[in-house]
N, CA, C and O of each residue as an XYZ file, in Angstrom:
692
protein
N       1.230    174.233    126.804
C      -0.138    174.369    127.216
C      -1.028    173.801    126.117
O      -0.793    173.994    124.925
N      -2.138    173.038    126.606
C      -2.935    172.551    125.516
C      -4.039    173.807    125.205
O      -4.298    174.804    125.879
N      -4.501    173.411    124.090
C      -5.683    174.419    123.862
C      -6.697    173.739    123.421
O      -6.556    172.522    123.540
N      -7.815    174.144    122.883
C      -9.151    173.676    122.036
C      -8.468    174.233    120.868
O      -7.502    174.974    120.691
N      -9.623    173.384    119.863
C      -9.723    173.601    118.370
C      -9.769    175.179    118.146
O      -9.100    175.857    117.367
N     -10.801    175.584    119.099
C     -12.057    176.485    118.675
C     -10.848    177.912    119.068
O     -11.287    179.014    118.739
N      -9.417    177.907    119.729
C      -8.620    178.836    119.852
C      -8.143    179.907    118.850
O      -7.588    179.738    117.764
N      -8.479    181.008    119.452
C      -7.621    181.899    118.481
C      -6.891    182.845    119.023
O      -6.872    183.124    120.222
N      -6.186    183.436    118.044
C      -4.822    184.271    118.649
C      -5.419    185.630    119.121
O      -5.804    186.400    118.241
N      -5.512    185.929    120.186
C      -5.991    187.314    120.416
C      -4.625    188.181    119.922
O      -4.840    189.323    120.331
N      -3.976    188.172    119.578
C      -3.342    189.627    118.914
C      -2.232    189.366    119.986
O      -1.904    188.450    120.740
N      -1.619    191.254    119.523
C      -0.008    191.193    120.669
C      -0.395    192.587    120.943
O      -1.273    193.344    120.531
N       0.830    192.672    122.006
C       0.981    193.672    122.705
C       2.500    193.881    122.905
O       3.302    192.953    122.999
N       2.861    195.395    122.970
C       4.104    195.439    122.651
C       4.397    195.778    124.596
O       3.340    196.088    125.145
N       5.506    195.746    125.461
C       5.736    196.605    126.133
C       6.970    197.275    126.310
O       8.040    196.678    126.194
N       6.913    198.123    126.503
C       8.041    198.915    126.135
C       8.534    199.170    128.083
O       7.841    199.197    129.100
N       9.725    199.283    127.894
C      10.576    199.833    129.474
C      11.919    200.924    129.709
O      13.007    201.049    129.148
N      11.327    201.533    130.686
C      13.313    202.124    130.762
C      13.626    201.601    132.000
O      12.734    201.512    132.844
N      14.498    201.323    132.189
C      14.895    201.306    133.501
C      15.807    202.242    134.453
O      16.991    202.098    134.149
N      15.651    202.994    135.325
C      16.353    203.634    135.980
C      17.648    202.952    137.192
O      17.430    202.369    138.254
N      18.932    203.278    136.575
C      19.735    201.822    137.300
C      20.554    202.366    138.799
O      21.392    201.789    139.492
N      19.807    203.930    138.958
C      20.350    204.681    140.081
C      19.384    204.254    141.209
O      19.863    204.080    142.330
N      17.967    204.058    140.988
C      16.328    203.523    142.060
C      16.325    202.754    141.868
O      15.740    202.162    142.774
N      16.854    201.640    140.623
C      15.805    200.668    140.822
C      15.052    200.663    139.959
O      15.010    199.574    139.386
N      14.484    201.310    139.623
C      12.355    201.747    139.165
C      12.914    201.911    137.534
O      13.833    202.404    136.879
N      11.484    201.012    137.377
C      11.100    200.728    135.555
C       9.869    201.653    135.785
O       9.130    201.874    136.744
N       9.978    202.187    134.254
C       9.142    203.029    133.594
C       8.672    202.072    132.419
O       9.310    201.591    131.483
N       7.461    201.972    132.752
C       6.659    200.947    131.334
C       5.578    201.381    131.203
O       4.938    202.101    131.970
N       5.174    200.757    129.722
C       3.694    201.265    128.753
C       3.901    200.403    127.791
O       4.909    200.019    127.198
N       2.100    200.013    127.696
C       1.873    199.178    126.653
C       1.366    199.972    125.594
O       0.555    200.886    125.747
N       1.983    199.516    124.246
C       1.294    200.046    123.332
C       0.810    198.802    122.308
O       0.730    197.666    122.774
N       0.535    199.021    121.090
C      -0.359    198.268    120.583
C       0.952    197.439    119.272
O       0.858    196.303    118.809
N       1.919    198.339    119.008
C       2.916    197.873    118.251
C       4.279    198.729    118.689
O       4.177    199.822    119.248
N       5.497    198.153    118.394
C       6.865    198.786    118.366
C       6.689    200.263    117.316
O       5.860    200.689    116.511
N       7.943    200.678    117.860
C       8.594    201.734    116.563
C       8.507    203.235    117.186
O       8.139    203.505    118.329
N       8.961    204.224    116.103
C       9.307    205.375    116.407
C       8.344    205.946    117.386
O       8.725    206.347    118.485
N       7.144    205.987    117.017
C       6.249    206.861    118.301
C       6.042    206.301    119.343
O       5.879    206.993    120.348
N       5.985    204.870    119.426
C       5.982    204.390    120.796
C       7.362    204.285    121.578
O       7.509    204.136    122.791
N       8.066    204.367    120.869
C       9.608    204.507    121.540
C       9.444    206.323    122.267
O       9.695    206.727    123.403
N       9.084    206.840    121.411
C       9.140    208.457    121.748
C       8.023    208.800    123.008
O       8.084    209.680    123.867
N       7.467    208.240    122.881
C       6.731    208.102    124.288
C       6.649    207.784    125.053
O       5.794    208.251    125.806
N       7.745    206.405    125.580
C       8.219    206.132    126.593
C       9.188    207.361    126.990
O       8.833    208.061    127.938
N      10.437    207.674    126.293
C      11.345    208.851    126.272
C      10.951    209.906    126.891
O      11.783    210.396    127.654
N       9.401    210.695    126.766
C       8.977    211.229    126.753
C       8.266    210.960    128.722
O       8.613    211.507    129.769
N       7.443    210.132    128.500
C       7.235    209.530    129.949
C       8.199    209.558    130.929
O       7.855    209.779    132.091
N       9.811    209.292    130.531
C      10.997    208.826    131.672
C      11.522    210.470    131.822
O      11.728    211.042    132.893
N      11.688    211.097    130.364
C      12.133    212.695    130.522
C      11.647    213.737    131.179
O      12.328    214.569    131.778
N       9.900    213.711    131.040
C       8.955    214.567    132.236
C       9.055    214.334    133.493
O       8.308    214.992    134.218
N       9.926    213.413    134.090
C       9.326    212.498    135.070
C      10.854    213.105    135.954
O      11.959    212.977    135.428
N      10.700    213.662    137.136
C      12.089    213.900    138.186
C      12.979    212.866    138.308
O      12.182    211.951    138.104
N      13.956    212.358    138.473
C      14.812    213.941    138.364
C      15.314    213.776    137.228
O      16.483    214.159    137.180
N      14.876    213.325    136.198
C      15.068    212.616    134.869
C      15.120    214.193    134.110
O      16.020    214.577    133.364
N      13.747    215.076    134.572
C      13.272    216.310    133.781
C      14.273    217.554    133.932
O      14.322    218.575    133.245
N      15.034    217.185    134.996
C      15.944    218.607    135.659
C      17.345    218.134    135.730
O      18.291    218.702    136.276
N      17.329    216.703    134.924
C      19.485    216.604    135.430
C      19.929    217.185    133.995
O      19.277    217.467    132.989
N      21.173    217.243    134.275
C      22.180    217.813    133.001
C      22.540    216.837    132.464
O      23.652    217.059    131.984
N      22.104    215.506    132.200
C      22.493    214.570    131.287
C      22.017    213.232    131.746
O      22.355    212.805    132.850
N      21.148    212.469    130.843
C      20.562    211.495    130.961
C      21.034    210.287    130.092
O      20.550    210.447    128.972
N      21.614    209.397    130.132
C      21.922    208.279    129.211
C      21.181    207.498    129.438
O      20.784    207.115    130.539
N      20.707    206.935    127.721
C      19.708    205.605    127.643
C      20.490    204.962    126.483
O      21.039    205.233    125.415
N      20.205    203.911    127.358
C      21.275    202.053    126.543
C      20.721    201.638    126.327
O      20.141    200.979    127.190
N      20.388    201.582    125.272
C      19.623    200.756    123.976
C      20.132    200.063    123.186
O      21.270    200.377    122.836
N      19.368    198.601    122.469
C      19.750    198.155    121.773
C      19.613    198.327    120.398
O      19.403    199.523    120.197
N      19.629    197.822    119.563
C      19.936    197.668    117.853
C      18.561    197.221    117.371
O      18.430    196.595    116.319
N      17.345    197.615    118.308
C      15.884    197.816    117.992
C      15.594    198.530    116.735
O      16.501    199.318    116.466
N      14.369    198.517    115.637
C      14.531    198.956    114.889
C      13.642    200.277    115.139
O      13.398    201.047    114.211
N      13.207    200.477    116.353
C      12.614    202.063    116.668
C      13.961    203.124    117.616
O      13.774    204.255    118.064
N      14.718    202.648    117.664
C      16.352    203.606    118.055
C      17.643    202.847    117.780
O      18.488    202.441    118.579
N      17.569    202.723    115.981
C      18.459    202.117    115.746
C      19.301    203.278    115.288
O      18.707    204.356    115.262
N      20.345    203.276    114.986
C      21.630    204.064    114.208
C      21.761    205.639    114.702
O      21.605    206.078    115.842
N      22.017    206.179    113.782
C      22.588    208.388    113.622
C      21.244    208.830    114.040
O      21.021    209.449    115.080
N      20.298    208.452    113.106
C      18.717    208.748    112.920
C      18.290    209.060    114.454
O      17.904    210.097    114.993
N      18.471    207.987    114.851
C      17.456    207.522    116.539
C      18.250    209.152    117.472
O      17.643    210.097    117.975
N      19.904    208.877    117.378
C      20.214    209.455    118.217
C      20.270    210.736    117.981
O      20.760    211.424    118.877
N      19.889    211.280    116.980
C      19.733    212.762    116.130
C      17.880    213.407    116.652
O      17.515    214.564    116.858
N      16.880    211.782    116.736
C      15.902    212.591    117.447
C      15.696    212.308    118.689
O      14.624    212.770    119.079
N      16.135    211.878    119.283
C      16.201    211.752    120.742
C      17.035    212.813    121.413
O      16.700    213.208    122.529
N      18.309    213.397    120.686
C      19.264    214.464    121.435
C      17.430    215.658    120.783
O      16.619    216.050    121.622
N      17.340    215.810    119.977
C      16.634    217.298    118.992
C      14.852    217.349    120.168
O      14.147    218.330    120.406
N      14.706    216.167    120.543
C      13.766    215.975    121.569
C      13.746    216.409    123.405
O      13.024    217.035    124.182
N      15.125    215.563    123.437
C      15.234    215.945    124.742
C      16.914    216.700    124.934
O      17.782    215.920    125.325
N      17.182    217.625    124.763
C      18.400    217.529    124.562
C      19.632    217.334    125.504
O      20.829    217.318    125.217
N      19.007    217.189    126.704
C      19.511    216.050    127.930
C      20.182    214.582    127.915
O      21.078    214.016    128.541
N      19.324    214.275    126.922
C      18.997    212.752    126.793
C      20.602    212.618    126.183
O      21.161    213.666    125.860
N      21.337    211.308    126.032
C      22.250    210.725    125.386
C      21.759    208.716    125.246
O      21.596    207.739    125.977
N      21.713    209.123    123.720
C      21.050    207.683    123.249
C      22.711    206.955    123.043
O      23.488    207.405    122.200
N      23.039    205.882    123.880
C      23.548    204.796    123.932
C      23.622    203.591    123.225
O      23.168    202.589    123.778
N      24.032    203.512    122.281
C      24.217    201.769    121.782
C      24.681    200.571    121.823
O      25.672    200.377    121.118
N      24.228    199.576    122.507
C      24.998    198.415    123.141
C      25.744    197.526    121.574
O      25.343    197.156    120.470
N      26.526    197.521    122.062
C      27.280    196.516    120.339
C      25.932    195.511    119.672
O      25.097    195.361    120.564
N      25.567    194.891    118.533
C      24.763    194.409    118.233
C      25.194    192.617    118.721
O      26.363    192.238    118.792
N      23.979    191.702    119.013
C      24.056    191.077    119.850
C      24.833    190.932    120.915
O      25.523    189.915    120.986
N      24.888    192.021    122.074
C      24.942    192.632    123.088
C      24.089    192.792    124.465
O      24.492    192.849    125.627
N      22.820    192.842    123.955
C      21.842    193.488    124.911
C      21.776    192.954    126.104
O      20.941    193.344    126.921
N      22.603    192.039    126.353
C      22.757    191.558    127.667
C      23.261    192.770    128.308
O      22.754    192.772    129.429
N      23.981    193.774    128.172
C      24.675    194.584    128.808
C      23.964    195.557    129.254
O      24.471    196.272    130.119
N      22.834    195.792    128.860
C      21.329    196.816    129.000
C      20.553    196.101    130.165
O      20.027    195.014    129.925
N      20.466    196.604    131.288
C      20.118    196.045    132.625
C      18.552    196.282    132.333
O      17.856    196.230    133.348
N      18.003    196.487    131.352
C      16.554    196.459    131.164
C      15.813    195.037    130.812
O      14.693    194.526    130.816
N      17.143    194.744    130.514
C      17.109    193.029    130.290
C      16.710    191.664    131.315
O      15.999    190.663    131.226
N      17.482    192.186    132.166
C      17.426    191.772    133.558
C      15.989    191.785    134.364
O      15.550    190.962    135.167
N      15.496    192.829    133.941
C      14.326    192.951    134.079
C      12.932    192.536    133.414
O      11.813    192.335    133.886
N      13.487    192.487    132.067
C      12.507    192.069    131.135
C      12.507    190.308    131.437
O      11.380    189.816    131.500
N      13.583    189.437    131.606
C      13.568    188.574    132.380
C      12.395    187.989    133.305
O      11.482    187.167    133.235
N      12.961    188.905    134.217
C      11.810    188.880    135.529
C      10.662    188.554    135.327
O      10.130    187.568    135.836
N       9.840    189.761    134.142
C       8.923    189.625    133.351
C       8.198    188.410    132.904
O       7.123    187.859    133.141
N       9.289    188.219    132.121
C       9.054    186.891    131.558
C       8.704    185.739    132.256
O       7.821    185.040    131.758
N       9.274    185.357    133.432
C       9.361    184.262    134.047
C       8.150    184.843    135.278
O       7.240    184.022    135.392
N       8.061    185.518    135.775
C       6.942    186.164    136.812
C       5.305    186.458    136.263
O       4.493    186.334    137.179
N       4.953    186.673    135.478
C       4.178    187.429    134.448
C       3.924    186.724    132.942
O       2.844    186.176    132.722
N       4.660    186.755    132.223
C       3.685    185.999    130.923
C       4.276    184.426    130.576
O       4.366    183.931    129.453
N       4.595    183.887    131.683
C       4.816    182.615    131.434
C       3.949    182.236    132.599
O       3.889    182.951    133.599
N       3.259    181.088    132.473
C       2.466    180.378    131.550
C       1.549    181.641    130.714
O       0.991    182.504    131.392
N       1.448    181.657    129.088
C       0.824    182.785    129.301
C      -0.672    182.468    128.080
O      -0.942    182.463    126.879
N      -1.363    182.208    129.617
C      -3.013    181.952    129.762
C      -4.029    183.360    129.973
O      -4.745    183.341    130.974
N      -4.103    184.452    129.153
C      -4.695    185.313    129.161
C      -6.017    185.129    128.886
O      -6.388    184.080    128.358
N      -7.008    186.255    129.254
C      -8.519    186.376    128.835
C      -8.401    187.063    127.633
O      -9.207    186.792    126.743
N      -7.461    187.985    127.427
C      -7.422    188.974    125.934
C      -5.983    189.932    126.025
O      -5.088    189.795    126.860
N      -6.016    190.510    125.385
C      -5.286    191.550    125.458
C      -5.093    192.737    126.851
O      -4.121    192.994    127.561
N      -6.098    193.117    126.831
C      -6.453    194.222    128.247
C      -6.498    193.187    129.579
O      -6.732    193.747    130.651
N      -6.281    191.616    129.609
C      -5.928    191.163    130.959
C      -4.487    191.318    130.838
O      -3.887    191.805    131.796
N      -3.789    190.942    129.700
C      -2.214    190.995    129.501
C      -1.437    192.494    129.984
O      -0.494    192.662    130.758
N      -2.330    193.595    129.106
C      -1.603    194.788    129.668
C      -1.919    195.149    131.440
O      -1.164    195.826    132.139
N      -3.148    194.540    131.879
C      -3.694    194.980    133.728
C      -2.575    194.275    134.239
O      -1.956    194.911    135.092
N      -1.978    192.761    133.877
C      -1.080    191.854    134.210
C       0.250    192.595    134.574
O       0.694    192.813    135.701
N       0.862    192.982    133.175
C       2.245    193.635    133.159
C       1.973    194.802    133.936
O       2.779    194.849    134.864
N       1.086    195.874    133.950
C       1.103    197.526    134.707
C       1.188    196.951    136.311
O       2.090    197.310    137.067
N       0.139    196.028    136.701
C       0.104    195.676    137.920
C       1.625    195.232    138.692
O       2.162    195.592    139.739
N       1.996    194.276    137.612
C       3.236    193.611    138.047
C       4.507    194.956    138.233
O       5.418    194.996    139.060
N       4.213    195.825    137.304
C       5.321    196.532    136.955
C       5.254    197.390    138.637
O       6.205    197.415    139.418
N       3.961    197.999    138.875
C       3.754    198.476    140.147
C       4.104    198.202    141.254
O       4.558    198.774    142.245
N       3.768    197.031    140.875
C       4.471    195.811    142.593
C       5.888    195.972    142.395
O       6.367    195.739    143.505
N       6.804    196.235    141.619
C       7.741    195.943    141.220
C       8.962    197.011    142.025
O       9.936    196.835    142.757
N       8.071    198.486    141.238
C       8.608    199.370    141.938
C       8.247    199.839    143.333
O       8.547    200.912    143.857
N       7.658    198.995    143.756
C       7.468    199.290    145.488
C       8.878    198.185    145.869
O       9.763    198.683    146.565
N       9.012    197.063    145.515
C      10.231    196.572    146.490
C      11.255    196.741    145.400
O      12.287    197.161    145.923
N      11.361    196.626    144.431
C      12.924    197.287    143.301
C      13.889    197.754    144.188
O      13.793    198.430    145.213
N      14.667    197.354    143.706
C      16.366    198.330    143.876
C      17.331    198.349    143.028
O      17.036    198.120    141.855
N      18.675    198.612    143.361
C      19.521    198.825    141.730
C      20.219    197.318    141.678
O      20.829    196.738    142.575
N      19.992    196.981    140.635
C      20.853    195.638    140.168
C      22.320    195.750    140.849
O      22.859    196.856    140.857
N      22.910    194.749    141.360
C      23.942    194.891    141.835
C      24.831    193.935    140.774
O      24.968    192.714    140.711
N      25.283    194.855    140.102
C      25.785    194.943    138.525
C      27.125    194.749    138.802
O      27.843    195.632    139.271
N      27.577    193.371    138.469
C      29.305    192.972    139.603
C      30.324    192.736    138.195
O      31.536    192.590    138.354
N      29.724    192.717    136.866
C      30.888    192.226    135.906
C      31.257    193.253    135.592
O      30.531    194.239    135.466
N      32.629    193.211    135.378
C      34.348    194.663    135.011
C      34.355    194.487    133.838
O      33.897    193.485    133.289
N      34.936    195.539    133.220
C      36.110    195.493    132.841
C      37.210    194.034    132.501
O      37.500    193.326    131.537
N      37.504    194.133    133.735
C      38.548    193.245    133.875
C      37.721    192.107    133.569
O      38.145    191.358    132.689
N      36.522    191.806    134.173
C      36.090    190.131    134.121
C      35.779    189.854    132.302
O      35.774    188.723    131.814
N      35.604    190.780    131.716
C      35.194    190.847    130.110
C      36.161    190.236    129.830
O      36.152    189.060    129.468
N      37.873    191.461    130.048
C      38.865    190.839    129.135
C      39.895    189.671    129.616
O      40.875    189.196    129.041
N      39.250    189.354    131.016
C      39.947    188.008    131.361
C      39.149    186.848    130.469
O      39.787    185.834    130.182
N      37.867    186.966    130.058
C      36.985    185.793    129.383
C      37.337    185.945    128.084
O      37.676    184.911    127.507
N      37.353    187.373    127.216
C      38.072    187.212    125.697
C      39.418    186.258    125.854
O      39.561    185.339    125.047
N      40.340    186.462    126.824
C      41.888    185.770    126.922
C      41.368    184.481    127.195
O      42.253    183.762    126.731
N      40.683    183.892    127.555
C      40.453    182.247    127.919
C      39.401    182.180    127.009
O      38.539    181.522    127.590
N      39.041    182.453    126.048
C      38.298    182.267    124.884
C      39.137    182.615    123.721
O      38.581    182.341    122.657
N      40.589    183.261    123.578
C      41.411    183.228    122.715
C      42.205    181.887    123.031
O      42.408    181.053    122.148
N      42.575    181.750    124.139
C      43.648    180.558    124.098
C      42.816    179.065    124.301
O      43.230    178.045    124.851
N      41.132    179.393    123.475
C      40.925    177.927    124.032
C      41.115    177.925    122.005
O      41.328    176.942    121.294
N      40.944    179.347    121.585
C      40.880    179.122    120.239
C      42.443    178.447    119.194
O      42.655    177.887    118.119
N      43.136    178.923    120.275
C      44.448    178.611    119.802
C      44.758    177.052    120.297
O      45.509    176.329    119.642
N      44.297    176.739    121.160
C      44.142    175.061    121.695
C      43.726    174.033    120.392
O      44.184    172.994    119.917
N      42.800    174.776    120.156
C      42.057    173.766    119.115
C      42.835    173.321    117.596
O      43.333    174.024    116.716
N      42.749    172.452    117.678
C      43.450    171.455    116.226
C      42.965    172.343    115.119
O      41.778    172.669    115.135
N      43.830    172.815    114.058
C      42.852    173.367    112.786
C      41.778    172.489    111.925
O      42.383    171.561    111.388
N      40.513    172.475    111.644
C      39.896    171.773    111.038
C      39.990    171.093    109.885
O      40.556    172.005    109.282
N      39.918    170.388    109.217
C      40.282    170.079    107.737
C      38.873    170.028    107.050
O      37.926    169.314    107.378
N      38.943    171.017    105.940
C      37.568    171.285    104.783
C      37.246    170.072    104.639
O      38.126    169.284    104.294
N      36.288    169.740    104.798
C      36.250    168.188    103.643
C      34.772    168.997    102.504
O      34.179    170.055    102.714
N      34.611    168.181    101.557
C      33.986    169.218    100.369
C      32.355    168.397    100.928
O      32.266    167.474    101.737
N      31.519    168.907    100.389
C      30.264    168.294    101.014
C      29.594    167.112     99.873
O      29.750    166.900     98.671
N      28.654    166.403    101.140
C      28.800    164.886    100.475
C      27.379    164.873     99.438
O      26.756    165.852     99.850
N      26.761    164.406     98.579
C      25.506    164.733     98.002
C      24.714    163.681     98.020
O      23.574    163.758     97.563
C-alpha cells in the first residue's frame, strides 16, 4: 500500500482469543498490549462464561507466548480457575492450537489490506468481525492423527537417510 509523507503510525493493538473447539465460537478482546493481565482476562471472560463456568475441567492450548509461558503460567491459571488446565503446544508448534486457524481467517478477512482510520476503527473492525463470526462458526473439522504425524516423521526420516552426507568445506574470505 502506498502512503503520503505526512503518515504516521497510529500505534497497535493487541487481540487476544480463545477458541471454543466443541461450538465453534471465539471469545475475543482487545487490549492495548500483551502479557499477564490481559491474558488473565480473557481466562477470566471464557471461565465466567457457560458452560465453561460449571464443567469439571476446561483445557486451554496455548502457545510458548510470553504471557502463559512455562510452571509460572500454569500455577496461576490452575490457583485462578481451578477448572482450567493450561496446555502447552511444543515450541514452534502453534499450528496445533486451532486458535490459529482462526487467527488466520482474521488475518486474511479483516486486517489485510490494513487501511485503518485509528486504532478504535481497528478494534470496531475485529469485535464486529468476531460477531459475524460466531453467528455462522462451527467446529473445525480437525482431520490430522496421530497416525498422519508419524507417517510424515517416517518419510521425513528416510528422505534424511536418502541424502548424500555433506562435505564441510571451511569458509571462503
Amino acid at each position: 500500500m502506498r502512503v503520503e509523507h505526512e503518515y504516521q503510525r497510529g500505534g497497535a493493538l493487541a487481540y487476544l482469543a480463545a477458541w471454543d473447539v466443541r461450538r465453534g465460537k471465539v471469545f475475543g478482546r482487545c487490549e492495548p498490549t500483551t502479557g499477564i493481565a490481559p491474558f488473565a482476562a480473557l481466562a477470566e471472560q471464557v471461565m465466567t462464561t457457560e458452560p465453561h463456568a460449571s464443567a469439571r475441567r476446561v483445557f486451554w492450548i496455548v502457545d510458548n507466548g510470553s504471557s502463559h509461558r512455562g510452571r509460572a503460567s500454569i500455577d496461576r491459571m490452575a490457583a485462578a480457575w481451578p477448572t482450567a488446565t493450561l496446555v502447552h503446544t511444543p515450541v514452534h508448534a502453534s499450528w496445533l492450537n486451532q486458535i490459529e486457524i482462526y487467527f488466520s481467517i482474521v488475518q486474511r478477512k479483516v486486517v489485510t489490506p490494513n487501511d485503518f482510520y485509528d486504532l478504535a476503527d481497528v478494534e470496531d473492525r475485529l469485535m464486529a468481525f468476531q460477531d459475524h463470526y460466531n453467528l455462522i462458526a462451527r467446529p473445525f473439522n480437525w482431520q490430522y492423527t496421530k497416525k498422519d504425524l508419524n507417517e510424515l516423521l517416517e518419510r521425513l526420516a528416510a528422505q534424511d537417510t536418502a541424502l548424500p552426507p555433506t562435505t564441510a568445506r571451511p569458509p571462503t574470505n
